[in-house]
Steps between C-alpha positions, in 0.01 A plus 500: 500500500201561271733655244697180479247300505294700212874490304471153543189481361568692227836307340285121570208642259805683263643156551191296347416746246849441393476090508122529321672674217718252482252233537339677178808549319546143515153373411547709191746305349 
């Protein structure tokens, strides 16, 4: 259970790194 929920953790901050690059990418232009 602690795996999963460390897993879990792991792809929602991948997740918002992802969108804040984005987000950046976006402001950029």
């Amino acid at each position: 259970m602690v795996m999963l929920h460390g897993r879990i953790r792991l792809i929602q901050s991948s997740t918002f790194l992802q969108a804040s690059q984005i987000w950046w990418w976006q402001a950029e232009e």
